[in-house]
BAMAR-116942 format. One record per residue (C-alpha): chain; x, y, z; residue in three letters. Coordinates in Angstrom, 2 decimals, decimal comma, padded with zeros to 5 digits. Each point is the difference from the previous one (the first is absolute). Example, Ala and Ser with C-alpha at 12.3 -4.5 7.8 and 13.67 -1.06 7.14 Angstrom:
<nodes>
unit east north up code
A 012,30 -004,50 007,80 Ala
A 001,37 003,44 -000,66 Ser
</nodes>
This chain:
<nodes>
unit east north up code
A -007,62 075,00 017,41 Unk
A 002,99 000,45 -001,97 Unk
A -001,19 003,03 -002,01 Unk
A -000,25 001,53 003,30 Unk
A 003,55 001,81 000,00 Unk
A -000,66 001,19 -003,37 Unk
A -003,32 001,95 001,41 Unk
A 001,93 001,44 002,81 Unk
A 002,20 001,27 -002,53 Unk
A -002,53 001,01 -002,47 Unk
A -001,78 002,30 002,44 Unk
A 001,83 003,23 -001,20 Unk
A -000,62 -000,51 -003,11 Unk
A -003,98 -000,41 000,37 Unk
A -002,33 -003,28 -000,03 Unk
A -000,49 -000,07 -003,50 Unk
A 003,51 000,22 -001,20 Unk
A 000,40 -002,88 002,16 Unk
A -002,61 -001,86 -001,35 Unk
A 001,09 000,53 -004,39 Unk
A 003,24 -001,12 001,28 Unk
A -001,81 -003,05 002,03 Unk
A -000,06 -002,77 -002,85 Unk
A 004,05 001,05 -000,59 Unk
A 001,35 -000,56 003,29 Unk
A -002,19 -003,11 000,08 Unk
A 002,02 -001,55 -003,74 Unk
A 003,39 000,83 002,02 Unk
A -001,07 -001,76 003,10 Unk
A -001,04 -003,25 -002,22 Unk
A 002,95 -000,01 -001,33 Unk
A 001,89 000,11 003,27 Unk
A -001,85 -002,98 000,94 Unk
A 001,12 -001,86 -002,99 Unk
A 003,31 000,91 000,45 Unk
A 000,03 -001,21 003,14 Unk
A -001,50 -003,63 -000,92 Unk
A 002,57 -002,57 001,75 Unk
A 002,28 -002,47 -002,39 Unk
A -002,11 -002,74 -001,32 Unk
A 002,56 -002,40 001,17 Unk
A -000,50 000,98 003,44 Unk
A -003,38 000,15 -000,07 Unk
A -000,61 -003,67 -002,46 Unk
A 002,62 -001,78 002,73 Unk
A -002,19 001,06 003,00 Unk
A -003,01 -001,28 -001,68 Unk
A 000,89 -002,78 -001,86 Unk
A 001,16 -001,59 003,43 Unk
A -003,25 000,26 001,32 Unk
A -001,74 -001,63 -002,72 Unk
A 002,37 -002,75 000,48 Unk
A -000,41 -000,50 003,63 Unk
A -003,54 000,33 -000,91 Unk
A -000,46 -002,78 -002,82 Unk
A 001,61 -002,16 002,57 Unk
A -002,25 000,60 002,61 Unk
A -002,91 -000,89 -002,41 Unk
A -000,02 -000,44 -003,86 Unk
A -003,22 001,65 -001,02 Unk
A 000,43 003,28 002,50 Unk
A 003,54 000,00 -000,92 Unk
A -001,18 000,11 -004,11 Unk
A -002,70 002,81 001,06 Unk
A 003,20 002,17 001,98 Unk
A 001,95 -000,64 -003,23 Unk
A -002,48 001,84 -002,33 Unk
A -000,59 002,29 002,69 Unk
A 003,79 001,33 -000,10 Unk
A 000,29 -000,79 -003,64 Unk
A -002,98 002,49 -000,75 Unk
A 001,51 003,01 002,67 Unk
A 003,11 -000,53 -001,61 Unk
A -000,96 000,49 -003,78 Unk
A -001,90 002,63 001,22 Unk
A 003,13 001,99 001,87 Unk
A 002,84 -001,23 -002,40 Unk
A -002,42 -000,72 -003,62 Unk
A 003,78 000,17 -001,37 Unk
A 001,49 -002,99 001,61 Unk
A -000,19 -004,07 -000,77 Unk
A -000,37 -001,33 003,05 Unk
A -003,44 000,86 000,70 Unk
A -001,52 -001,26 -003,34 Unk
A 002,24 -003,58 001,27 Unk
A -001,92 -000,24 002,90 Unk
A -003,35 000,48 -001,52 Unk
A 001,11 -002,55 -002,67 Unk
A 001,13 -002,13 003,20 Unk
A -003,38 000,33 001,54 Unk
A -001,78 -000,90 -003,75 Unk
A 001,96 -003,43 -000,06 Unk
A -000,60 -000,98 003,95 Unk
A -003,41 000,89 000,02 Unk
A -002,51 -002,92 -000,31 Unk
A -003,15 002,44 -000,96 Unk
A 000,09 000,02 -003,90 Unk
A -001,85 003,49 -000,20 Unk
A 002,14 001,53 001,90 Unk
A 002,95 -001,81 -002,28 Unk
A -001,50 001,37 -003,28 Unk
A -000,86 003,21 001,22 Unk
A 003,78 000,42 001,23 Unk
A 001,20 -000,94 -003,11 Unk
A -001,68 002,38 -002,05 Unk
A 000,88 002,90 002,29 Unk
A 003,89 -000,89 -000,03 Unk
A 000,21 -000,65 -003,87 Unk
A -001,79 003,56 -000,54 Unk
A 002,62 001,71 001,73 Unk
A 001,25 001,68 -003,19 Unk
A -003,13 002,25 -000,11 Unk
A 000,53 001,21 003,29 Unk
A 002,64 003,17 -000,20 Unk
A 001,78 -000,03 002,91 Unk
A 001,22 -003,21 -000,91 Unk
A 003,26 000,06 -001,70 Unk
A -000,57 -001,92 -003,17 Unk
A 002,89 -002,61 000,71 Unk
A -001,67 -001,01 003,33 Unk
A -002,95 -000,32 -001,79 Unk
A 001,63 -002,45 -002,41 Unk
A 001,90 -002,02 002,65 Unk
A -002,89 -000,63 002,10 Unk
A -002,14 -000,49 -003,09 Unk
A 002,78 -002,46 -001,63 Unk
A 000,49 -001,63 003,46 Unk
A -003,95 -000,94 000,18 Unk
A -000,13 -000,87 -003,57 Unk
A 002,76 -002,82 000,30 Unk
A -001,48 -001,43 002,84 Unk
A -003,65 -000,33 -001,51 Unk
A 001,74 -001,50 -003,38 Unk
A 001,83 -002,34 002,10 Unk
A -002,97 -001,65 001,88 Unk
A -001,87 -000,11 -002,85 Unk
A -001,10 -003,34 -001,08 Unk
A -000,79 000,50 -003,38 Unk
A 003,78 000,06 -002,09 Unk
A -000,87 001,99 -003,02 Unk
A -001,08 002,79 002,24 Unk
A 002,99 -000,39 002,12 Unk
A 002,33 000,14 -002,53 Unk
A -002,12 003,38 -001,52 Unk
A 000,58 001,57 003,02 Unk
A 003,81 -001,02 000,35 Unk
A 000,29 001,37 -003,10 Unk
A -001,44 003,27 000,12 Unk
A 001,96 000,40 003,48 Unk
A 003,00 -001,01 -002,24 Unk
A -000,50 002,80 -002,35 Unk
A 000,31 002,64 002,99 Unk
A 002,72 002,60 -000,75 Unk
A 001,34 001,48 003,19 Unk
A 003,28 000,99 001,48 Unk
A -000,84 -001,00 003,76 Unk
A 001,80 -002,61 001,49 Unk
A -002,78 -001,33 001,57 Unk
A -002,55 -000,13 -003,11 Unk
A 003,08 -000,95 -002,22 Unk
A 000,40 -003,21 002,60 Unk
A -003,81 -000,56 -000,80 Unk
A -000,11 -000,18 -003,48 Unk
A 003,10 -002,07 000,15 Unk
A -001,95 -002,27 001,98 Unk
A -002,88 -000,20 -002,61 Unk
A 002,27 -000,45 -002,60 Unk
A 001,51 -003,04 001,79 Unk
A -003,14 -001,28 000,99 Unk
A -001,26 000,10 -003,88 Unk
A 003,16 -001,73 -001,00 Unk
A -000,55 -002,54 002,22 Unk
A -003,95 -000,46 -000,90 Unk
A 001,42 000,02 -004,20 Unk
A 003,02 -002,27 000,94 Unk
A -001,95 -003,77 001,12 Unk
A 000,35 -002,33 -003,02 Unk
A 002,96 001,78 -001,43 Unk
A 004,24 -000,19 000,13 Unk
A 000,71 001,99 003,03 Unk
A 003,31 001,86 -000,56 Unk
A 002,48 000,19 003,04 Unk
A 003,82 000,47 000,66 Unk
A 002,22 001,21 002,19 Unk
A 003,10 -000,64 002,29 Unk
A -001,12 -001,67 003,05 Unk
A 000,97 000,70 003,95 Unk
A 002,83 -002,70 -000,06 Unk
A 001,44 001,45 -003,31 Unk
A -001,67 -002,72 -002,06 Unk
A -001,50 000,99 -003,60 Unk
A -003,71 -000,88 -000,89 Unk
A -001,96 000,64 -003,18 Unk
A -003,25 -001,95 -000,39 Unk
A 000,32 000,16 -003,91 Unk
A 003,08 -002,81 000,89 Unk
A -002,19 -002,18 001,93 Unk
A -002,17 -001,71 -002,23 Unk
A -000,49 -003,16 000,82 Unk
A -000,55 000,10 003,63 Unk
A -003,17 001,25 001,86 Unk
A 000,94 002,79 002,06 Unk
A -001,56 001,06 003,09 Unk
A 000,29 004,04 000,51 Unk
A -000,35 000,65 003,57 Unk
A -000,24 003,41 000,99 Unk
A 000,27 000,21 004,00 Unk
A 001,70 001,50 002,99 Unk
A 001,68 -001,04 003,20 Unk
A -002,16 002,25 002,12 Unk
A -003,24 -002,09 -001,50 Unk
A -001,60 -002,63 002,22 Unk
A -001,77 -001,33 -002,49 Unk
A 002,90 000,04 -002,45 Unk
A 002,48 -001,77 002,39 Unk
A -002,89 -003,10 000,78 Unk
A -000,47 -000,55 -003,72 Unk
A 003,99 -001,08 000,23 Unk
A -000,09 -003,26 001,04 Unk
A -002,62 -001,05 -002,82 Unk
A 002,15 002,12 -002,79 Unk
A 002,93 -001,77 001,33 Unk
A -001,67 -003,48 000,13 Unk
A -001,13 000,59 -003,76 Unk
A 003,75 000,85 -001,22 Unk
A 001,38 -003,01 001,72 Unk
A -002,31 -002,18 -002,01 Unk
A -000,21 001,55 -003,30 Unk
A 003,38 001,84 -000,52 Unk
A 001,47 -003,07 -001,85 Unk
A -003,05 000,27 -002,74 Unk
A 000,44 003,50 -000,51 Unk
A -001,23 001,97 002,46 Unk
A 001,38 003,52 000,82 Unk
A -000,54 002,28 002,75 Unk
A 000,51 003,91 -000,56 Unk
A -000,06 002,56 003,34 Unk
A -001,21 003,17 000,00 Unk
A 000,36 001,64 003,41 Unk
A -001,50 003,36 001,17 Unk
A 002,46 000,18 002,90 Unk
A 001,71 003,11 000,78 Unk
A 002,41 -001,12 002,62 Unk
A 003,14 -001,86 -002,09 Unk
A 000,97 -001,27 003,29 Unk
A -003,26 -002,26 001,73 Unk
A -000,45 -001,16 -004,31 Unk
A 003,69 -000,99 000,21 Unk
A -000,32 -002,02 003,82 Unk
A -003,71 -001,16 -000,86 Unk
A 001,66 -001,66 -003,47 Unk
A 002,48 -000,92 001,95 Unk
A -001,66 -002,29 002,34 Unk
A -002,75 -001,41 -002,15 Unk
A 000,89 -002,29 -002,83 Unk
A -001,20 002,17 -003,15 Unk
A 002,62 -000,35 -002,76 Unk
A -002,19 002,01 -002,70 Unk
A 001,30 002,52 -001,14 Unk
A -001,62 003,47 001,77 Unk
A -000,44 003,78 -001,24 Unk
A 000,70 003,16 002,39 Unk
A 000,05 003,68 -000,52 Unk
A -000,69 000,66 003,38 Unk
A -003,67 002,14 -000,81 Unk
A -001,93 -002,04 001,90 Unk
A -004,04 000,41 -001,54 Unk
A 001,57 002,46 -002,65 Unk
A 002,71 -002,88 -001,27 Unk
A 000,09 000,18 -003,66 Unk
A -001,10 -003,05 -001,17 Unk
A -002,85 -000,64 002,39 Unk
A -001,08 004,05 -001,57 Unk
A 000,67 -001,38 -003,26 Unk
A -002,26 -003,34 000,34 Unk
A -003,20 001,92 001,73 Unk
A 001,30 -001,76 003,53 Unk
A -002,44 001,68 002,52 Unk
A -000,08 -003,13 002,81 Unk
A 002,40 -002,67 000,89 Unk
A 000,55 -002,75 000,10 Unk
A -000,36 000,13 -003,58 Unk
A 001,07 -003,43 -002,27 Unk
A -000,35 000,07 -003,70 Unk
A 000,59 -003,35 -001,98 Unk
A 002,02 000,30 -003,87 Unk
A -000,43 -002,93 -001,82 Unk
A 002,70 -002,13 -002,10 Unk
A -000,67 002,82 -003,26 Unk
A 000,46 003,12 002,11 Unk
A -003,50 000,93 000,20 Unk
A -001,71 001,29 003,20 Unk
A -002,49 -003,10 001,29 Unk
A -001,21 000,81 003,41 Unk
A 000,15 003,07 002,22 Unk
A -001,38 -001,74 003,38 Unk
A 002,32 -002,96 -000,35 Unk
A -000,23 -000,69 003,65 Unk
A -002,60 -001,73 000,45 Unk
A 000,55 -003,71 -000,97 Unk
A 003,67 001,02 -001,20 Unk
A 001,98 -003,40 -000,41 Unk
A -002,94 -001,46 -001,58 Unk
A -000,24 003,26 -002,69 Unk
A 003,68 -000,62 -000,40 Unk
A 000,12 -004,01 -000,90 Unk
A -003,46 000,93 -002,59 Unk
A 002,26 002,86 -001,39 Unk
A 003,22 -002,28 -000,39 Unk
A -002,48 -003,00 -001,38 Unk
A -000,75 002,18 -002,93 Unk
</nodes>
């Protein structure tokens, strides 16, 4: 139907002129409908609120919209992110393991397909790859995967902030059983540097104000410095607060005299990127030489503490 002006048109000129210059007018007409493709943004918002409202309605029709959008998308805008996310969302909700694999192999392929740009072919593909090597169970292919994510050269934000992440996360794995290196100038202007603290067993708690679970493991951290500060036990904060103001009034009205780091990053706060900090709370134990004991120090804590200041 819309060739039909373009006949009306073409009449003077004969049917077979019309019809050479057929495949012609068709190219232009493409590539007025391309042109006139609506901003992904508009379109992704629209759509990605449905698949919400649907995966609350119900989880397993609500995964089936998701791939359903995530698939039109890539298809309409191969050049965008966001549609490779949600098929990477689906792959990590969905409880059939085929389909899991199979989505898996498609995403992390994406560099052979051209209309992919070839950095949103790395971040999805560096995004998948860091989530596999972090749920693996074996540790010597965990940390071969960390470190071949680490060796990624890229000058996007959002794949530099991944390989940072590996690189933390690979420190962290290499770090148990050795001195753990840490200084700075803490929130209330206090210095700390861990190389001075030999001698006491330190507890490294890396947490935030917004964390339930953070804020009920108080009570036992603070019943464990009561009884053992007087042997030598020391208590460092590491908070991934962003708001200076509700650390400030939540130190305020609890009883935590440790000292506490801020930089205000929240999840991106340096030292919790530095130490390969990717959940909270997070309590690591140094013993009386410096070294790096325990990275899950929370469970059973004042008794770790008293074995640790026995020896």
């Amino acid at each position: 139907m819309k060739l039909l002006p373009c006949l009306f048109s073409g009449l003077l000129f004969g049917a077979l002129l019309f019809v050479a210059q057929g495949p012609a007018f068709a190219k232009k007409e493409k590539k007025s409908e391309t042109a006139e493709k609506p901003p992904f943004q508009e379109v992704f918002k629209k759509l990605d609120g449905q698949v919400r409202v649907a995966l609350r309605k119900d989880k397993k029709e609500g995964i089936k919209e998701l791939e359903r959008v995530g698939r039109m998308l890539s298809k309409d805008y191969p050049e965008e992110f966001m549609p490779y996310a949600m098929l990477s969302a689906v792959a990590r909700m969905t409880s059939d393991q085929e389909k899991k694999d199979s989505l898996l192999k498609e995403l992390l392929k994406l560099d052979s397909n051209k209309k992919v740009p070839a950095e949103v072919a790395l971040l999805v593909s560096a995004q998948i790859r860091m989530q596999m090597a972090m749920t693996n169970p074996d540790n010597d292919k965990k940390l071969k995967a960390l470190k071949e994510l680490a060796a990624i050269s890229s000058d996007d934000p959002k794949i530099s902030r991944i390989v940072g992440q590996a690189k933390g996360q690979i420190k962290k794995m290499e770090a148990l059983g050795k001195p753990l290196a840490m200084k700075f100038k803490a929130h209330d202007g206090r210095k700390v540097d861990l190389a001075k603290m030999k001698g006491k067993v330190v507890l490294i708690d890396f947490w935030a104000t917004w964390c339930g679970p953070c804020v009920k493991e108080i009570p036992s951290v603070q019943k464990t410095y009561d009884a053992l500060h007087k042997e030598g036990f020391e208590i460092i904060g590491i908070s991934l607060d962003s708001d200076k103001k509700k650390l400030d009034d939540f130190l305020a009205k609890n009883d935590m005299p440790w000292p506490q780091f801020f930089d205000g990053k929240g999840w991106k706060t340096s030292l919790a990127q530095e130490h390969g900090i990717s959940s909270i709370p997070a309590m690591w134990l140094v013993d009386k030489e410096g070294n790096l004991v325990d990275q899950n120090a929370r469970s059973g804590l004042e008794e770790k503490v008293k074995n640790y200041l026995a020896k």
